[in-house]
Jmol script that loads the backbone (N, CA, C; Angstrom):
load data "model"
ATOM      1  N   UNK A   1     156.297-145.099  28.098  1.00  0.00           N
ATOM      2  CA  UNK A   1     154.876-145.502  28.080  1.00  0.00           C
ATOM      3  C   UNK A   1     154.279-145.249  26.697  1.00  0.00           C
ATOM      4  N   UNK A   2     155.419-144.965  25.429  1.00  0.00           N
ATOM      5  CA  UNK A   2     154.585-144.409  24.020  1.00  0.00           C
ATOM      6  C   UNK A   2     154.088-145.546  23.690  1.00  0.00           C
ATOM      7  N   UNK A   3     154.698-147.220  24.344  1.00  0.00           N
ATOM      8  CA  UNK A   3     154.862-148.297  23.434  1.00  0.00           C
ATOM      9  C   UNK A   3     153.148-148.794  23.861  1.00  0.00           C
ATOM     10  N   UNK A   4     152.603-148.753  25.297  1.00  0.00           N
ATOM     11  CA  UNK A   4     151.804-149.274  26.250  1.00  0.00           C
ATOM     12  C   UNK A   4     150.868-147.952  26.008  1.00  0.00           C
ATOM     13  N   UNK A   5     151.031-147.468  25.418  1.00  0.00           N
ATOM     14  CA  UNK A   5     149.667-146.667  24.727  1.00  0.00           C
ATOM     15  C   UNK A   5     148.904-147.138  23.054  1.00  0.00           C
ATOM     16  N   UNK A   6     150.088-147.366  22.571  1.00  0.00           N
ATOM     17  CA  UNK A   6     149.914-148.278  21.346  1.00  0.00           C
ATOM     18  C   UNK A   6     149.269-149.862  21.770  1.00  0.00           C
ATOM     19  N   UNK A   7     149.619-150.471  22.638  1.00  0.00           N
ATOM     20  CA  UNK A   7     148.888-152.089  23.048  1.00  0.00           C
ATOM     21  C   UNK A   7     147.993-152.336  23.750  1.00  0.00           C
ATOM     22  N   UNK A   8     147.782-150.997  24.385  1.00  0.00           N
ATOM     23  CA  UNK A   8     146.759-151.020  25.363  1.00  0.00           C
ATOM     24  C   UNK A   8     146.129-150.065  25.503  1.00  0.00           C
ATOM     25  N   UNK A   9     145.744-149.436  24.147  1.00  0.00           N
ATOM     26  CA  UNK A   9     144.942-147.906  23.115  1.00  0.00           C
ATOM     27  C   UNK A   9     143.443-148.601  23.716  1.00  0.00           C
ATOM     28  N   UNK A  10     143.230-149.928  23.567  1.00  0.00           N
ATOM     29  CA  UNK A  10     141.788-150.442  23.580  1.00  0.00           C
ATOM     30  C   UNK A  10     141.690-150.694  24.851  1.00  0.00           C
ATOM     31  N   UNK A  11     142.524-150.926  25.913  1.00  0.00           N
ATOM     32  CA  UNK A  11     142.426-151.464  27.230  1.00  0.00           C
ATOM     33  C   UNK A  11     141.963-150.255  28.396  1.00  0.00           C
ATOM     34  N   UNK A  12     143.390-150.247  28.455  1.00  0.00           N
ATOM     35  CA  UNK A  12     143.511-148.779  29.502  1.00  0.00           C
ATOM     36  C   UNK A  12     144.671-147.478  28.959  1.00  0.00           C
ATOM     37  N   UNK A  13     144.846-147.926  27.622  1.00  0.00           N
ATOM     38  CA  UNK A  13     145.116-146.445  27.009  1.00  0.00           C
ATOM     39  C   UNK A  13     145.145-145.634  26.371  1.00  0.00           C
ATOM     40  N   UNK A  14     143.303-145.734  26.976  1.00  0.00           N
ATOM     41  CA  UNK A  14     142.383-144.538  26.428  1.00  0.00           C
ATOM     42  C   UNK A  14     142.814-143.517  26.883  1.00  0.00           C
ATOM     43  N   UNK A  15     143.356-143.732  28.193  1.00  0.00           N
ATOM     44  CA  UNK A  15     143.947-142.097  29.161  1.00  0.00           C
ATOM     45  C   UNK A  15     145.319-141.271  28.347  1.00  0.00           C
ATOM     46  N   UNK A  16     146.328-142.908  27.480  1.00  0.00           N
ATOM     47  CA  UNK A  16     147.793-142.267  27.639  1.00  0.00           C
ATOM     48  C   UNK A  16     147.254-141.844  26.074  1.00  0.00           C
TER      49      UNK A  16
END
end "model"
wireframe off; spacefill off
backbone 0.3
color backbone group
């Protein structure tokens, strides 16, 4: 999930 914290920093991964 390091990758889907990087693409989705602005979406929903504010949490990861």
């Amino acid at each position: 999930m390091k990758k889907v914290h990087v693409l989705g920093a602005g979406t929903m991964g504010a949490g990861i």
